[in-house]
N, C-alpha and C positions, 0 to 999 in steps of 0.2 A: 730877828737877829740878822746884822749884814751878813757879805762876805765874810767883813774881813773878822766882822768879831767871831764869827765862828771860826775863821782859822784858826786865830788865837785860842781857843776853846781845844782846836784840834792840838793845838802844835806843845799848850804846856805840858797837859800830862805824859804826851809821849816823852818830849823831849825831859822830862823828870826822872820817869819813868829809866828811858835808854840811858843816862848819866850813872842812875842810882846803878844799872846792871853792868853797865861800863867798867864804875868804881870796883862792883866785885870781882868781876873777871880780869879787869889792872890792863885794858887793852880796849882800843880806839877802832869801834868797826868800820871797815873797809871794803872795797871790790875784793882784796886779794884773798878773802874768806872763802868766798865765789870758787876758787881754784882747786881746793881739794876735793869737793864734789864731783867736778868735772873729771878729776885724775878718777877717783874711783868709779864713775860712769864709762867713762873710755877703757879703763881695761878690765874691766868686768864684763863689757860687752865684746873684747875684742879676746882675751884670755877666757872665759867663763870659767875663774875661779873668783869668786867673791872675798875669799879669805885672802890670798894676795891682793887682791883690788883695794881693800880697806884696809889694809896694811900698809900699800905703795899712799893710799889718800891718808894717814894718820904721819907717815913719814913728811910728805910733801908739805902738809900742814904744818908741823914741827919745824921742817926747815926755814918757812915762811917766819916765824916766833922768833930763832935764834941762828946763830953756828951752827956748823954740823955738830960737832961736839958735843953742843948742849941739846941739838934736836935725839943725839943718843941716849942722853943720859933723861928726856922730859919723856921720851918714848918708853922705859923704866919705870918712870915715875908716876907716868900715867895708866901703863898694864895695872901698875901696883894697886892704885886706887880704885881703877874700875876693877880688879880682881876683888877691894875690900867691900865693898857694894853690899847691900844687903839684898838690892834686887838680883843681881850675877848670883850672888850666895842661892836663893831662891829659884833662879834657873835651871842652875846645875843639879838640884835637887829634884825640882820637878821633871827637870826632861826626863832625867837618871829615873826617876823613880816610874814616871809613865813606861820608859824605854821596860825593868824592870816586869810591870806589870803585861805589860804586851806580850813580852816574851812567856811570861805562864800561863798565859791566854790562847798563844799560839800551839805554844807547846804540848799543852792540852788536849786540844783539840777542840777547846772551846771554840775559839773564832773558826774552823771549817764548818763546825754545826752549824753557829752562825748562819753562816756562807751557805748552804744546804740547806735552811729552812727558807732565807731570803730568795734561794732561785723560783721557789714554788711563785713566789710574786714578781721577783724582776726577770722576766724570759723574755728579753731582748735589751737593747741597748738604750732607747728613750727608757723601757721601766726600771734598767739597772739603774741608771743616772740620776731619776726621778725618788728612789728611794737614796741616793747619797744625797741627793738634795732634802730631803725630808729628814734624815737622821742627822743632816746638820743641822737642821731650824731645834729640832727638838735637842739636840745636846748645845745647848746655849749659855750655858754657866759660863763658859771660861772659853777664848780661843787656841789658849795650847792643846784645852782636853780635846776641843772639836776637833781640831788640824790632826792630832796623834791618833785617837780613835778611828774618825769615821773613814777617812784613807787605807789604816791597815785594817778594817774592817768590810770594804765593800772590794778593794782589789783584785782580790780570786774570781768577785762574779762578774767587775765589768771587764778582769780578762778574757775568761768564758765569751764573751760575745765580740771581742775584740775592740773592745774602747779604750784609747790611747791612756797612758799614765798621766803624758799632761790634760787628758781634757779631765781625767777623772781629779788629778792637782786642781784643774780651774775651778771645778763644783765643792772640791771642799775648802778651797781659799775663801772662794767668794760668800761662804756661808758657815765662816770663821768669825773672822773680826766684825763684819759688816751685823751678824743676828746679833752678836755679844752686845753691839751697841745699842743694838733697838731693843732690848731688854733689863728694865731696871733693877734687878739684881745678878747681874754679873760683875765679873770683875770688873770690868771696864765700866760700869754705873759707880761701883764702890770707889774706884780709884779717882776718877773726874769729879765726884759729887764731892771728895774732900778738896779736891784741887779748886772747886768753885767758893766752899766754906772757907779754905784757909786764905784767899785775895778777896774773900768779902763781897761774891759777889751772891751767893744765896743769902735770903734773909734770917734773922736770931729764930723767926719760927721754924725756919727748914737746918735742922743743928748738923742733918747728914750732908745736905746739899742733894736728898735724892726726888725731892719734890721741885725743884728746882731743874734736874736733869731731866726728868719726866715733859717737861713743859715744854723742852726742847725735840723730844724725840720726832715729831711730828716733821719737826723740820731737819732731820738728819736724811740731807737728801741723796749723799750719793750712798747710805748703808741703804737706802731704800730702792736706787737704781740699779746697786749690782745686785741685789737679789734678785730683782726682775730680770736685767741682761740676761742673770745665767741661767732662770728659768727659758728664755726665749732661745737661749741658743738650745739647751735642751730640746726643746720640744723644735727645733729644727726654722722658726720664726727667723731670728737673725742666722744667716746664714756665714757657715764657717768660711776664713778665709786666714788669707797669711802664714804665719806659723802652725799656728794652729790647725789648718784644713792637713797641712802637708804632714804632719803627725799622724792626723787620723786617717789619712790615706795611707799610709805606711804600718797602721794597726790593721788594716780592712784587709791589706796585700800579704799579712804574713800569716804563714800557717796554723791548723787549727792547732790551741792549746787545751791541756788539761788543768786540774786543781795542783795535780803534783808536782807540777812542774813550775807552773803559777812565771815566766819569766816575764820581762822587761819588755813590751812589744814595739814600743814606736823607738826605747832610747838605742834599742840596737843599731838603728838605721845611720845615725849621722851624729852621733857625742863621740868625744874626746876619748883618752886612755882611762879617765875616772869617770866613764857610764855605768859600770856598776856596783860604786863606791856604795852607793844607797841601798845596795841590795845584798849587802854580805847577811844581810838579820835572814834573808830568806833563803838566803846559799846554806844559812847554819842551822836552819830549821826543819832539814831533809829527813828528820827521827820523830817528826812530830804525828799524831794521832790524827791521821786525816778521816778513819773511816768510823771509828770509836768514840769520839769526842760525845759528850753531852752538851747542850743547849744550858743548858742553867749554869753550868760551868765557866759563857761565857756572859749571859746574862746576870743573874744575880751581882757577879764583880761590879760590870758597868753600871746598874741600877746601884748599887749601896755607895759608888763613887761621885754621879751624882746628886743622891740623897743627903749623902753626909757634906757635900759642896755648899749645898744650898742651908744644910742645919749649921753649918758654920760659918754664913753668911760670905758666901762664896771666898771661904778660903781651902785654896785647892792642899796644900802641902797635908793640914793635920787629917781633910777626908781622904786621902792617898795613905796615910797612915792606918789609920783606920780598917782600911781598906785590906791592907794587906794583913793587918790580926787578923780576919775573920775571914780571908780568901785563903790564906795558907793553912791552915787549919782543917777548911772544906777540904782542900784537895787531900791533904793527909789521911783524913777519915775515910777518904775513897780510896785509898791505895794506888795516886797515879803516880806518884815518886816518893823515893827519897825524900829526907830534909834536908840533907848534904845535897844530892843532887836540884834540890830547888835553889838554895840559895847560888848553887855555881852556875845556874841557869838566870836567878835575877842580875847576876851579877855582868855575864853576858849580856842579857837583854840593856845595862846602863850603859857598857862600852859602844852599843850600837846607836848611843845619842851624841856620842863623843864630835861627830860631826857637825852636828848640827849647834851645840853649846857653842863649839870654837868659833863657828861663824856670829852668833851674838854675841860673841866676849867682844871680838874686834870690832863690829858693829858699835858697842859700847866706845871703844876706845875710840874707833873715828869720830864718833857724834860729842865726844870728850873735849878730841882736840878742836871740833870744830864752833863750841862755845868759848872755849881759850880765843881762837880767832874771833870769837862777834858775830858768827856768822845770821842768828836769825834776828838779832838789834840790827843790822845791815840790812837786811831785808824790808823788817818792819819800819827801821827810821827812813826809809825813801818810800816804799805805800806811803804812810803817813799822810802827806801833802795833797794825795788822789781822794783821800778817803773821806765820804758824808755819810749821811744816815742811807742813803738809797746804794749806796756804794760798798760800803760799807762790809757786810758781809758775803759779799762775792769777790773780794779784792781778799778778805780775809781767810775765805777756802781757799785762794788761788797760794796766797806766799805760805801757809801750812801746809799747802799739798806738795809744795815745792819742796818745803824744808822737812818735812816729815819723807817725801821720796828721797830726797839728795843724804839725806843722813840714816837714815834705814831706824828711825824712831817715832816710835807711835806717841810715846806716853811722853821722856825726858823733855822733849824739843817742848812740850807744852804747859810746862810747869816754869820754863823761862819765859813766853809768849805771853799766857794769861795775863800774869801782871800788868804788862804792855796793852795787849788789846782790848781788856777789859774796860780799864778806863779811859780807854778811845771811844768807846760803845757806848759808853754814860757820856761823853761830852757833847756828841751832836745826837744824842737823846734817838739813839738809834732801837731796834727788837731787839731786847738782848735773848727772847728765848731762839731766836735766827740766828742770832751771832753766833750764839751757843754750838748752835743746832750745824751751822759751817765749820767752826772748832772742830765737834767731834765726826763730823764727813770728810774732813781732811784729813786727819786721825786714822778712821777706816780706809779714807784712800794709800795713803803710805804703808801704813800694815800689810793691804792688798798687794798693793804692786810692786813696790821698792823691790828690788831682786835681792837684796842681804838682810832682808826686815825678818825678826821670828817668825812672824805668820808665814810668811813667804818659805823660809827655810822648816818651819816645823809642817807643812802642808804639803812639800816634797816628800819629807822625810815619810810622812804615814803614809804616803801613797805610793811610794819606790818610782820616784822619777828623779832624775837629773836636775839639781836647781836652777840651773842657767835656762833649760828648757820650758820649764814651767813656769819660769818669770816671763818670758821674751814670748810664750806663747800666749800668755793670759793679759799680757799686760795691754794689746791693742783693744780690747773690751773694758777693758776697766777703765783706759784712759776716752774711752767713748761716753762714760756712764758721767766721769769726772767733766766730761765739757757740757752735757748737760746740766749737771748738778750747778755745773758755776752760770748759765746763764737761767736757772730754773730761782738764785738766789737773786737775781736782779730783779726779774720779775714778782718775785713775795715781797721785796723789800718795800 
């Protein structure tokens, strides 16, 4: 085939492709899409509040569309629908309902047993770190369960030794999204293996698309690089530097702590007025059973959660229901509360997720307005012209990792994308299990680093550190893993 016929090759489907998404969003992608991203990068980075930053970048966007007038009234209209969402629906539910469960877990005195069987193993700071690294790989069903779990699970002990809140955020981010994808029944296999069935790109024998995701895993390079970075920083190999060192010099300098007191070690030093916005769960948890707790009380919950994940083919809500028939229950037959006093306690335990939703609601709504603008047909319609079979999918981690960091979405940004680069991938008869395999590395890279991405905001949230800290600390590693990954894509192709 020449040049040029394979341009042409290259240029119909897209250009079909970018019309047909044009048609539905009613709008002509442009540079000026470009602009809201950068609003909410600049004052995210410069305010570290992420929920105003995606706010000022859904305004700004809005304004770009119309009038003021009407950018008030699309900004209304747009809450409203990403409010009716069935995924927001399911957010607010799950955080709520994990938040919920935590707190009877804490409250118990389960997770200090926890805490107290784990020291006999982790007795210093490579083995504390070492075991949050390990209890991330093995809770791999789901990235919200990891991120919520293993954070407020390991924090008491890597306080104990003084290990910074963000470096303990960096071990459980990076072994969130990034395990969830290298593993074919998690959510994240279930959600992408329909995404590749419903654009046709698995074949009528693979009906889930998860034979089809499988193929790819091998080439999901950057979930495969931040495991390893964060093992290496771990174990002390890459050495800390940047944000990051100066954290953990700021954990190493501060007095010695106890379980009871369990505080905030590095955010103390240099956050804003809301450094310990993250931490009212533990401010409110000063009545909890630190010395009494049972071990099973806080295992069994975790185990049957899950079990019941995976018997429901990793659907998290119904085994969180589940869950809590047979958790509350136990604890009644023990005599550790009330039933009055549990319920006012799970109920506490949802408002302490109340943060962390608001940031993905607006996350939502940025990456809303920023399909209304075109933003990732703009992207994809100028690669286009760069893109061959050898090119191909290192060009196509590069504008997903953009658009999945710029918009703080993992999943959305890629159910508009697919269509588009899919059959970009069949035209110059490119790997699609590589293509694939870049799709979902870009995926895990956005989830990881984006500073307002769930993962990012639920991987604070379980570890009590400051979000803006934990993004800006972890994100010079990730963004190491991701330049690899894109010239590691050149070379497979």
């Amino acid at each position: 085939m020449s040049a040029d016929n394979q341009m042409d090759s290259i240029a119909e489907p897209v250009a079909a492709a970018v019309e047909a998404a044009a048609a539905v969003l009613q709008t002509e992608p442009s540079a000026i899409s470009l602009i809201p991203p950068l609003v909410v990068i600049a004052f995210a980075v410069w305010l570290k509040r992420p929920i105003l930053a995606l706010i000022l970048g859904a305004v700004a966007g809005l304004l770009l569309i119309g009038s003021p007038k009407d950018a008030l009234f699309n900004l209304g209209e747009t809450s409203v629908r990403v409010m009716q969402d069935e995924t927001i629906g399911w957010l607010i539910l799950v955080c709520g309902g994990f938040g919920a469960l935590i707190a009877l877990l804490v409250h118990t005195g389960g997770a200090f047993a926890f805490g107290r069987m784990a020291q006999q193993y982790a007795s210093g700071r490579k083995p504390s770190l070492l075991m949050t690294y390990f209890l991330g790989i093995v809770i791999f069903i789901d990235d919200y369960l990891n991120a919520l779990t293993v954070g407020e699970t390991m924090k008491r002990i890597t306080d104990k030794y003084k290990v910074s809140r963000e470096m303990l955020a960096y071990v459980v981010d990076s072994t969130a999204a990034p395990i969830c994808v290298l593993v074919p029944i998690s959510t994240w296999a279930v959600f992408f293996g329909g995404l590749l069935v419903a654009n046709g790109v698995a074949p009528d024998t693979d009906p889930n698309g998860i034979s089809t995701y499988i193929s790819a895993i091998p080439y999901m390079l950057y979930a495969w690089l931040a495991m390893l970075m964060v093992l290496l920083v771990i174990l002390g190999i890459v050495p800390l530097f940047g944000p990051m060192k100066k954290a953990e010099l700021a954990a190493l300098s501060a007095p010695a702590i106890d379980e009871a007191t369990a505080p905030v070690i590095a955010a103390r030093a240099s956050h804003g007025a809301d450094e310990f916005a993250m931490q009212s769960f533990e401010q409110e948890m000063q009545q909890s059973d630190r010395t009494h707790g049972k071990l099973h009380n806080f295992v069994l919950p975790m185990l049957m959660l899950v079990g019941f994940t995976i018997w429901f083919d990793a659907e998290i809500w119904p085994a969180l229901i589940l869950t809590f028939i047979l958790t509350i229950p136990m604890y009644m037959a023990q005599r550790l509360m009330p039933f009055v006093e549990m319920m006012e306690l799970m109920m506490h335990g949802f408002k302490t997720m109340l943060p962390a939703i608001c940031t993905v609601i607006a996350a939502f709504t940025f990456k809303d307005v920023c399909d209304q603008l075109g933003l990732p047909l703009y992207v994809i319609e100028n690669l286009a012209p760069y893109m061959n079979a050898q090119m191909l999918p290192a060009l196509v981690f590069l504008a997903m990792a953009v658009l999945a960091f710029a918009t703080g979405s993992s999943w959305g940004i890629f159910a508009v994308s697919i269509p588009i680069v899919m059959p970009l991938a069949f035209a110059v008869d490119a790997n699609i299990p590589l293509v694939i395999g870049a799709l979902l590395s870009a995926s895990s890279f956005g989830s990881q680093a984006c500073f307002y991405s769930d993962s990012t905001v639920l991987a604070a949230q379980g570890s009590g550190c400051n979000l803006m800290s934990h993004a800006l600390t972890q994100f010079p590693y990730a963004l190491i893993a991701a330049i690899i990954a894109f010239f590691g894509f050149i070379a497979l192709a």
